[in-house]
C-alpha positions, 0 to 999 in steps of 0.5 A: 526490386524497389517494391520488393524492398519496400515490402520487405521494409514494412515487414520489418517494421511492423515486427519491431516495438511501437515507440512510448510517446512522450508523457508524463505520469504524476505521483504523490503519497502521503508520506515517505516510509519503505512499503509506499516507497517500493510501490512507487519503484515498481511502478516506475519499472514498469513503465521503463520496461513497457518502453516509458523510459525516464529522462527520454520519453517519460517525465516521472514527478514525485510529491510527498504529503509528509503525512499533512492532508492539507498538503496532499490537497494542494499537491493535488490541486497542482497537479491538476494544474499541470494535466499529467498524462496520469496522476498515481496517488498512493495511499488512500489520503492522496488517493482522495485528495487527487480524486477530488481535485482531477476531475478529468485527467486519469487517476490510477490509485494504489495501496488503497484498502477499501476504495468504496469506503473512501469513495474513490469509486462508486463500482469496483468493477465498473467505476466509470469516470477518470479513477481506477487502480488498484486495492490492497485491501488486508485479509485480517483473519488470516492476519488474527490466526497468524498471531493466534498461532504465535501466541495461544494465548491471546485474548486482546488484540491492541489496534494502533491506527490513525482515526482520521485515515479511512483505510484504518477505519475500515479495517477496523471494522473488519478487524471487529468482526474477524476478532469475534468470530475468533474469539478475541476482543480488540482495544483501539489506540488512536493517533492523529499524527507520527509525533502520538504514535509512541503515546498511543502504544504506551496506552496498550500496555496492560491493556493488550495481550499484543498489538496490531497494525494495519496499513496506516501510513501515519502509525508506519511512518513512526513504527519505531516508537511503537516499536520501543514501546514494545520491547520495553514492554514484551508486548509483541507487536504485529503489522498488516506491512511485510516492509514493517518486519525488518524494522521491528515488528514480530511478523506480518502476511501481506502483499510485497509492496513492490509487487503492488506498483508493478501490478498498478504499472500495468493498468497505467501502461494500459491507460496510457495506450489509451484505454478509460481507466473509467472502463478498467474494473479496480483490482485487488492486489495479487500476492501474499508473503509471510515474513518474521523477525527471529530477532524482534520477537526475542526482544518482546518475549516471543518464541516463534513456532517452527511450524511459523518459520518453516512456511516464512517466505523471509526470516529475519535472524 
């Protein structure tokens, strides 16, 4: 009977899950604002659900920035200090600072728009070294025709964005070439920090038949200045950031930022079951929603179309 027993016993063993082994998975954004803050929780879903469960077999750290680059560094440098099993920065200034400071612990970077331009990476689909993750690169003319439609008679688009943030600069040259072909012309506004961003909506005014925001995470931290600057002025205002909508903007077609940590989740787990990250290709994150603010628009003079709300996948009255 023993032999027997002991058969069947490594049968059963072998059909339950593996335990997670103990680790620790480091995270860091440059600031604090809803879209940054649901990547950070659908990463963390998706570790407790592939068995990394916190408080048991997994210690989940969490830094902010604050929106200080000096601060994301030395964020970073601690974090290589302490040899995580993982670091996971969101958002391209702690995805650079990270980079930089890690030489040889894994890195899975998320909501990063051009990681080539940020030189995260020299390959998206082979990267090599300890870095990959995961691209929220924005698809623009689809953003510019959007606004087109609620607005047919747009000529300007105004650009708020931060010029020291590489993802703004980058979407700002995609931005010029998809305005061109669209007939539009853009105008840039810049802040360097959150305490401008009011400031620099003002100085679109006049200038701009709307404005757009990209996925800058100073300008999002402080939307609600431009946002004032908007109503006060019915100047509708349009963000790159689906989280950005509830807050004040007219509409925006973008990745669900939760999504966006669940699918970087996944290329975490599979780092920590021991794949290279150097070896797993950067992706482009999945997904798209539109989603418009009946009430923020009527503050800005704009009546959206149905043909707009029909095919919304939220409607904010």
């Amino acid at each position: 009977m023993r032999p027997i027993l002991l058969a069947l016993a490594a049968t059963l063993a072998l059909s339950l899950p593996a335990k997670a082994d103990n680790v620790t998975v480091a995270v860091t954004a440059i600031v604090e604002h809803p879209a940054l803050d649901a990547a950070r929780k659908g990463v963390l879903d998706v570790l407790t659900a592939a068995g990394y469960k916190e408080g048991e077999n997994l210690k989940f750290v969490f830094e902010s920035a604050q929106g200080n680059p000096a601060t994301a560094a030395q964020i970073a440098r601690q974090f290589a200090g302490d040899e995580p099993n993982v670091i996971v920065p969101i958002s391209t200034p702690s995805a650079q600072a990270v980079v930089s400071a890690a030489r040889d612990i894994p890195v899975v970077f998320t909501a990063v728009s051009d990681p080539l331009g940020a030189q995260l990476v020299k390959n998206m689909d082979k990267p090599g070294g300890n870095v990959t993750g995961l691209s929220d690169m924005s698809p623009v003319a689809e953003h510019l025709a959007l606004i087109k439609e609620i607005l047919p008679d747009v000529k300007t688009i105004g650009y708020l964005y931060n010029s020291g943030e590489a993802n703004s600069v980058s979407l700002l040259a995609v931005l010029k070439a998809e305005a061109q072909k669209a007939g539009l012309t853009v105008v840039e506004s810049a802040a360097t920090k959150s305490a401008e961003v009011q400031g620099a909506a003002r100085a679109l005014v006049g200038r701009a038949d709307a404005i757009y925001i990209p996925t800058d995470n100073t300008i999002i931290s402080a939307l609600e200045g431009a946002v004032a600057v908007a109503e006060e002025s019915k100047l509708p205002l349009f963000t790159a950031d689906t989280d950005s909508v509830s807050r004040g903007s007219v509409a925006a077609l973008g990745f669900n930022y939760y999504d966006v940590g669940k699918q970087t989740g996944e290329i975490v787990v599979r780092v920590l079951k021991g794949e290279n990250p150097g070896d797993i290709a950067v992706k482009t994150a999945a997904g798209s929603d539109l989603v418009v603010n009946k009430a923020a628009a009527a503050k800005m003079g704009v009546t959206l179309p149905e043909s707009v709300l029909k095919r919304a996948n939220k409607v904010i009255e």
